[in-house]
C-alpha positions as CSV (number, residue, x, y, z in Angstrom):
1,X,18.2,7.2,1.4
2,X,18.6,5.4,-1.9
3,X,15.9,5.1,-4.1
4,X,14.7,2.9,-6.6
5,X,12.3,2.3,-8.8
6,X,11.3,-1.3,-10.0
7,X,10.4,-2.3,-13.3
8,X,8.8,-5.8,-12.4
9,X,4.3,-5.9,-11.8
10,X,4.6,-9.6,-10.7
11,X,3.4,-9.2,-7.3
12,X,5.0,-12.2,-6.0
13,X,8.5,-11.3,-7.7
14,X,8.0,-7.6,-6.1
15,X,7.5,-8.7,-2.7
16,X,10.2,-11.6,-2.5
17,X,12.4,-8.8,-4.0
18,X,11.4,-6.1,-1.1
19,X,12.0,-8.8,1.9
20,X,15.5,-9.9,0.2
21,X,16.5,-6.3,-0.2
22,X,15.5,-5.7,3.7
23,X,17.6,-8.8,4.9
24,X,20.7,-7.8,3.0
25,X,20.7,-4.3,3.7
26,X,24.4,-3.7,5.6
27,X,24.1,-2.0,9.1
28,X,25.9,1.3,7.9
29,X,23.7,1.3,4.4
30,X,21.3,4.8,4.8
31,X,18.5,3.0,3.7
32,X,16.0,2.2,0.7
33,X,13.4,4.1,-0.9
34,X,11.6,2.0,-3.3
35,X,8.5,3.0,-6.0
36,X,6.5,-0.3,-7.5
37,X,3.0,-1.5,-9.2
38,X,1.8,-4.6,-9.4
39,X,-0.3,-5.7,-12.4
40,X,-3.6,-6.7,-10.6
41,X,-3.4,-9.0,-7.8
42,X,-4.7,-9.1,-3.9
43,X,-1.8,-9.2,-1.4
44,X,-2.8,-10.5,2.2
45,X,-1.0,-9.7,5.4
46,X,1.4,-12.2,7.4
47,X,-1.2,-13.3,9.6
48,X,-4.2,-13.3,7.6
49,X,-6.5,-16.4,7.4
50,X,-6.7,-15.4,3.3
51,X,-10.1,-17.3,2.5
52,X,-11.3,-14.7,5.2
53,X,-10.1,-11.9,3.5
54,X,-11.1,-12.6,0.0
55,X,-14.0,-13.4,-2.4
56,X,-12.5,-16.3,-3.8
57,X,-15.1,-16.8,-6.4
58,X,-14.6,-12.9,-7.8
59,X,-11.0,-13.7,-7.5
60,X,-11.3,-17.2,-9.1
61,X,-13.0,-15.6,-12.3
62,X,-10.7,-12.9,-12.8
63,X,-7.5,-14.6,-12.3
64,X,-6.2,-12.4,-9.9
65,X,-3.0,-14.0,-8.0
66,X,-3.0,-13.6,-4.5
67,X,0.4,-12.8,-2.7
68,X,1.4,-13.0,0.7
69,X,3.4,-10.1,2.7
70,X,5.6,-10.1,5.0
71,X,3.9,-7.8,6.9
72,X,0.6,-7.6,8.7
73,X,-2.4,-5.7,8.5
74,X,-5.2,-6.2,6.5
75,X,-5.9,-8.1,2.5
76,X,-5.1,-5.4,-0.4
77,X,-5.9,-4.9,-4.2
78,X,-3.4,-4.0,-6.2
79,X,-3.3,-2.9,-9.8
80,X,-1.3,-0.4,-12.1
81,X,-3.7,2.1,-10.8
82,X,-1.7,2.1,-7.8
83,X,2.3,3.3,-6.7
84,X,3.2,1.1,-3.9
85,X,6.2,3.0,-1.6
86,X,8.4,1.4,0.8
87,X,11.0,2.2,3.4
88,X,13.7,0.0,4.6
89,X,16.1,1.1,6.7
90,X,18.5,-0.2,9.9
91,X,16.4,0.5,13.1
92,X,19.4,2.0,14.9
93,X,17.7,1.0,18.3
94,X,14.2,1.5,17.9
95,X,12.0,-0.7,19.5
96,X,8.6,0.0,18.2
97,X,6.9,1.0,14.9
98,X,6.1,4.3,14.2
99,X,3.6,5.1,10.9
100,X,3.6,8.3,10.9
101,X,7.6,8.6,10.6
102,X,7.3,7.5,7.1
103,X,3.7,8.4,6.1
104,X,4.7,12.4,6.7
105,X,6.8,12.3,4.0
106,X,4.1,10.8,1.7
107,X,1.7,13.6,2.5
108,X,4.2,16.2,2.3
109,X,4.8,15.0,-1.3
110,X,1.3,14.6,-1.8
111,X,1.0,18.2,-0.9
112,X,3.2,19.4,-3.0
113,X,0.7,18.3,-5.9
114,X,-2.3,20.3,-4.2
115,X,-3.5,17.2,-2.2
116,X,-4.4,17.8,1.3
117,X,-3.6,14.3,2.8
118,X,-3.7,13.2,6.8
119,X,-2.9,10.3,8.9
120,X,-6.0,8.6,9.9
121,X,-5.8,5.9,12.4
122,X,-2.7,4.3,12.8
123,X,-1.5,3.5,9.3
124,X,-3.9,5.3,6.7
125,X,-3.8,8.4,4.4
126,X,-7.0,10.5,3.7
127,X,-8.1,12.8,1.5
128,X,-11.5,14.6,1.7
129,X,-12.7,12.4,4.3
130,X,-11.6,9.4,1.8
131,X,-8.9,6.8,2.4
132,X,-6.3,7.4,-0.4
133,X,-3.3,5.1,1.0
134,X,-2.9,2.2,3.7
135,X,0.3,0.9,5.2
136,X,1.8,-1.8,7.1
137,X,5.3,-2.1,8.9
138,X,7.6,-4.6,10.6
139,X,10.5,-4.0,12.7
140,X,12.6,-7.5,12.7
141,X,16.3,-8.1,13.1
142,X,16.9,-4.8,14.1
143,X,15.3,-3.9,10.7
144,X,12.6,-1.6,9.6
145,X,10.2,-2.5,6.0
146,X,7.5,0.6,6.1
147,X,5.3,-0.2,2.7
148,X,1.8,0.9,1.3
149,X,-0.1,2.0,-1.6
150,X,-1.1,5.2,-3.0
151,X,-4.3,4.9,-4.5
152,X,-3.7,7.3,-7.4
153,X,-6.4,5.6,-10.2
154,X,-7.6,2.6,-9.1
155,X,-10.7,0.7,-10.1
156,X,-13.0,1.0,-6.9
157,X,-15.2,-2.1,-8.3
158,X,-11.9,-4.5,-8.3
159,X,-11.0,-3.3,-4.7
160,X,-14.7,-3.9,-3.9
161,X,-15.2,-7.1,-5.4
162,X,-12.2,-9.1,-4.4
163,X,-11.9,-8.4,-0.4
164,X,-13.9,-9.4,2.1
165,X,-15.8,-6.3,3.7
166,X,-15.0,-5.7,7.4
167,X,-18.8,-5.2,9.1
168,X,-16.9,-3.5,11.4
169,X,-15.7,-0.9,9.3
170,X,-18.6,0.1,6.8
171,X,-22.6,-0.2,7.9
172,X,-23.1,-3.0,4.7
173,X,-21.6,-5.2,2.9
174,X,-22.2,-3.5,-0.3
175,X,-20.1,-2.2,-3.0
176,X,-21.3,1.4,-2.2
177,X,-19.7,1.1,1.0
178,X,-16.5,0.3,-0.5
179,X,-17.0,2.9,-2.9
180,X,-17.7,6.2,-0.3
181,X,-14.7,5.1,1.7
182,X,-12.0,5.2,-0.8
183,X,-11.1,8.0,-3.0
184,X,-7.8,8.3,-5.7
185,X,-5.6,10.5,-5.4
186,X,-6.3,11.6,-8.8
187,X,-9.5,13.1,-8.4
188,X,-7.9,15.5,-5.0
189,X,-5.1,17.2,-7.6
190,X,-5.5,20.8,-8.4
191,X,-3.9,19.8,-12.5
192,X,-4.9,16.4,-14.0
193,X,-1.6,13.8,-14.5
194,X,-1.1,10.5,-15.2
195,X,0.8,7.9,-13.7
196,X,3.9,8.1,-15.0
197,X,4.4,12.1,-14.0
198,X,2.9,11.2,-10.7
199,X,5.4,8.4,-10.2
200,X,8.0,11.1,-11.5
């Protein structure tokens, strides 16, 4: 695969950028390996009713954009305290998504760094019993776009206040609940970094 590594934090730039890249890519290219942040934003999935997702008034008085994907799966925050990965590459067949083909990877290099990562569900990492990274995926045009973000420093309160809280998934609707789920991949690594070696 090739890799690169973008420059750009506008999240609506970044995304347009990702599904351009996937719709050119030739049918003999090897395929795309891509590192990203965005500055702070919330990016909702392709299906997503977004007022649904969101607290609009939290968002409303921060400023914080909000960007549709191309993919589905639940609403996101995003801010430099996150690396955002993605795989594109031809499908060569394949009907059907598979996470953990491209999430493997992830943890292997996660390990590499002292952190124990595992798929958890479908399309999660965890570490320590915390969700450290969430991924979506979509197989079009004989296509594959694998993305998700690595949670390596980012400001629990944000991801908190700007989504909507599945009741489903935590037992309130508090910003403790939010808070025990999610963990950064920061506090997991056996020697301190900062973003720029861990993007290294």
């Amino acid at each position: 695969m090739q890799s690169l590594s973008l420059t750009s934090t506008d999240p609506a730039f970044n995304l347009a950028l990702e599904e351009c890249l996937l719709q050119w890519l030739p049918a003999d290219h090897p395929g795309l390996f891509l590192l990203w942040q965005n500055a702070p934003s919330v990016i909702v999935g392709r299906h997503q009713v977004t007022l649904d997702e969101i607290d609009s008034d939290f968002v409303r008085r921060r400023g914080l954009p909000v960007v549709r994907r191309m993919t589905g799966g639940g609403a996101v925050y995003h801010d430099l305290g996150n690396l955002n990965f993605s795989f594109m590459e031809n499908a060569h067949g394949r009907k059907t998504v598979d996470f953990a083909r491209y999430l493997r990877p992830v943890c292997e290099a996660l390990a590499e760094l002292g952190v124990r990562a595992s798929l958890s569900g479908r399309n999660d990492l965890e570490a320590g019993g915390r969700k450290i990274s969430g991924s979506a995926q979509s197989l079009r045009q004989g296509r594959i776009l694998h993305h998700g973000t690595l949670l390596f420093d980012a400001n629990p309160d944000m991801v908190a206040g700007a989504l909507q809280v599945d009741p489903e998934k935590f037992r309130s609707k508090s910003t403790k609940s939010v808070r025990s789920r999610i963990g950064n991949i920061r506090g997991f690594l056996k020697q301190d970094m900062d973003m720029p070696a861990f993007w290294a």
